[in-house]
C-alpha positions in Angstrom: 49.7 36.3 142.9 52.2 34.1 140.7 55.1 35.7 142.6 57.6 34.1 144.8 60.6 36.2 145.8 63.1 35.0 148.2 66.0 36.3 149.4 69.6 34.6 148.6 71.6 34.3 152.4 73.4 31.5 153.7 70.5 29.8 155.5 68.5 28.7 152.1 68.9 25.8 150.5 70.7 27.3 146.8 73.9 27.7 148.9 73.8 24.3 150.9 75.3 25.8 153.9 73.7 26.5 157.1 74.8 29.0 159.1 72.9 29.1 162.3 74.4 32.5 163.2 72.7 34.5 160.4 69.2 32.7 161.6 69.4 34.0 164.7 70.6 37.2 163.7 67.9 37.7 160.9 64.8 36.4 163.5 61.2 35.5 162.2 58.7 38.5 162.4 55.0 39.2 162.0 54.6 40.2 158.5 51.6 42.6 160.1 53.8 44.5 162.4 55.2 46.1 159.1 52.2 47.4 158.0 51.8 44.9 155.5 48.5 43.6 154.3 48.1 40.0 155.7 46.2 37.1 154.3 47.2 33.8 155.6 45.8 31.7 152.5 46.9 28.2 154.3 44.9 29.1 157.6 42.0 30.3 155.3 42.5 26.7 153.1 42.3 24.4 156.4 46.3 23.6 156.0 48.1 25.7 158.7 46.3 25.8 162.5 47.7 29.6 162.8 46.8 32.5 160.9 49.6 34.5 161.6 52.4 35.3 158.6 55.5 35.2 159.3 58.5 36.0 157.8 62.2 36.9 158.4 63.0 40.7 159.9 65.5 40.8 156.8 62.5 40.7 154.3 60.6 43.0 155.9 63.1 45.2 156.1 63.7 44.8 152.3 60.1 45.1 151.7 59.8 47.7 152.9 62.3 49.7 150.7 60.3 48.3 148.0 57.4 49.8 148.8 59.0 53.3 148.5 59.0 52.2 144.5 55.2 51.7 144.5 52.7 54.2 143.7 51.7 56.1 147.1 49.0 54.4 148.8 50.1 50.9 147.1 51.4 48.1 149.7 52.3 44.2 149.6 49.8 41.7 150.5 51.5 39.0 151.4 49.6 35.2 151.4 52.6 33.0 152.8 56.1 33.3 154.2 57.2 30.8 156.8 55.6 27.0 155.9 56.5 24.5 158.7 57.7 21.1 157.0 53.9 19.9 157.4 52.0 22.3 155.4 54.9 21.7 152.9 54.0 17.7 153.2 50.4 18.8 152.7 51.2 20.8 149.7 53.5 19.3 148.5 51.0 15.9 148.4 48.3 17.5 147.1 49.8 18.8 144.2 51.7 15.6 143.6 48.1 13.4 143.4 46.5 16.3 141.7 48.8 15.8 139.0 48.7 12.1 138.6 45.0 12.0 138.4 45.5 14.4 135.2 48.4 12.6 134.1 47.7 8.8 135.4 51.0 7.5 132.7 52.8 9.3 134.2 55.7 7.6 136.4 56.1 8.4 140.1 59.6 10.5 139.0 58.1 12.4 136.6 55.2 13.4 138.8 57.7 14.8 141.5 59.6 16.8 138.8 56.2 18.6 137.5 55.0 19.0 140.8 58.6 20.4 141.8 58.4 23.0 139.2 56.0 24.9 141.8 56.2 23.0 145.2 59.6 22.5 146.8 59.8 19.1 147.8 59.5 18.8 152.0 62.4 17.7 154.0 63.6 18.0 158.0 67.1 17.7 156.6 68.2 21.3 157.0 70.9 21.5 154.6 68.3 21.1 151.8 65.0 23.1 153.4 62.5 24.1 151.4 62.7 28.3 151.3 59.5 28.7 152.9 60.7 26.1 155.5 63.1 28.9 156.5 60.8 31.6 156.2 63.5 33.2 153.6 60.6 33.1 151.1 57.1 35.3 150.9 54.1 35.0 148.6 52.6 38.5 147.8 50.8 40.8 145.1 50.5 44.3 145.4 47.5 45.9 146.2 46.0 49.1 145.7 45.5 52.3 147.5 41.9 51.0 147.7 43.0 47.3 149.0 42.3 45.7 145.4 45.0 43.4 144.3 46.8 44.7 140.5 46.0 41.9 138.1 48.4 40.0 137.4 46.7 36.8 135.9 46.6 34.2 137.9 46.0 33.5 141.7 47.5 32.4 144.4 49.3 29.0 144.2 48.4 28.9 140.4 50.7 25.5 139.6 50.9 25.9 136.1 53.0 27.9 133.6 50.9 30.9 133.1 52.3 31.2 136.8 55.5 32.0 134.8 57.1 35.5 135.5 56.8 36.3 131.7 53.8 34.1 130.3 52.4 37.0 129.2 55.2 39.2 127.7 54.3 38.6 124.3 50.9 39.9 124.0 48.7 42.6 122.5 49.5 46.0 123.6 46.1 47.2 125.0 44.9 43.6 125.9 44.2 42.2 129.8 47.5 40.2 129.0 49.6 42.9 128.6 48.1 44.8 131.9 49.2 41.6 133.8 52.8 41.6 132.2 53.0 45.3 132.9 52.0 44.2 136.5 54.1 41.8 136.7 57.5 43.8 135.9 56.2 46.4 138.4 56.3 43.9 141.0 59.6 42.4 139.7 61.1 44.9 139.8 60.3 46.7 142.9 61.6 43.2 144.4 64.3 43.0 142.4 66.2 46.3 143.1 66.0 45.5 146.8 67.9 42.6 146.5 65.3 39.5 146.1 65.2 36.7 143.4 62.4 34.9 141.8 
């Protein structure tokens, strides 16, 4: 649920280059239509007016050769890939007044880097998009051969550190931390070998 894996190409923003050509050769799809598990967690929150997930063909292409590292049975449940610039606004917003009522000494610049850390800041200017702006960034878990999420420690949009890939590296073999770690890396690196970054 902490995970946020997007896939390096030359429409995102890391490389600052927009190449029109590669969006219309990597098209958004349903994240459904790949027999992905589907839960759109903005529709269900009141900040998206669709319910459908979309995301682009490349990453469900990927995604699927990811799966294939999974346990049989086990599939991606996927919360959030392409964010119009609104939702971002809206997420973006909340976050930032969420913080500043916990930290009201805090000045305005220092409330956009902390909210930052987990909400990309919106924008219409394409040369800086947001990832989920281009739908060239998904929010999943994996799930089950029942449909139960793995535990990984935190849920969806969890904006704080234990939200971090390896909060829980360092704990007690045995303990609930460690199963999340363990979940965690499974996740990571299923993602990972197929060519996505966190």
């Amino acid at each position: 649920p902490f995970c946020q894996y997007y896939i390096p190409s030359s429409f995102l923003f890391l490389s600052f280059n927009i190449d029109m050509l590669s969006l219309i050769k990597d098209p958004l799809v349903l994240a459904k239509d790949f027999g992905f598990q589907v839960e759109s967690a903005y529709f269900n929150a009141g900040l998206s007016s669709t319910d459908s997930c979309h995301i682009r063909l490349g990453i469900a292409n990927r995604l699927k050769k990811a799966l294939q590292s999974l346990p049989s049975g086990y599939n991606f449940k996927i919360w959030d890939g392409y964010r119009t610039t609104d939702v971002q606004q809206r997420l973006y917003d909340d976050f930032f007044a969420k913080l500043k009522s916990q930290h009201p000494e805090w000045a305005d610049l220092l409330l956009h880097e902390g909210v930052c850390e987990f909400v990309s800041p919106p924008t219409k200017n394409p040369l800086i998009a947001a990832p989920h702006n281009t739908g060239g960034t998904v929010d999943l878990t994996i799930i089950d051969d029942n449909g139960n999420e793995l535990p990984m420690g935190t849920g969806f949009d969890h904006f704080d550190v234990q939200a971090h890939t390896y909060y829980y590296e360092k704990t007690a073999e045995g303990s609930d931390e460690r199963v999340f770690h363990q979940n965690r890396m499974i996740l990571y690196k299923a993602l990972m070998d197929v060519g996505f970054y966190n």
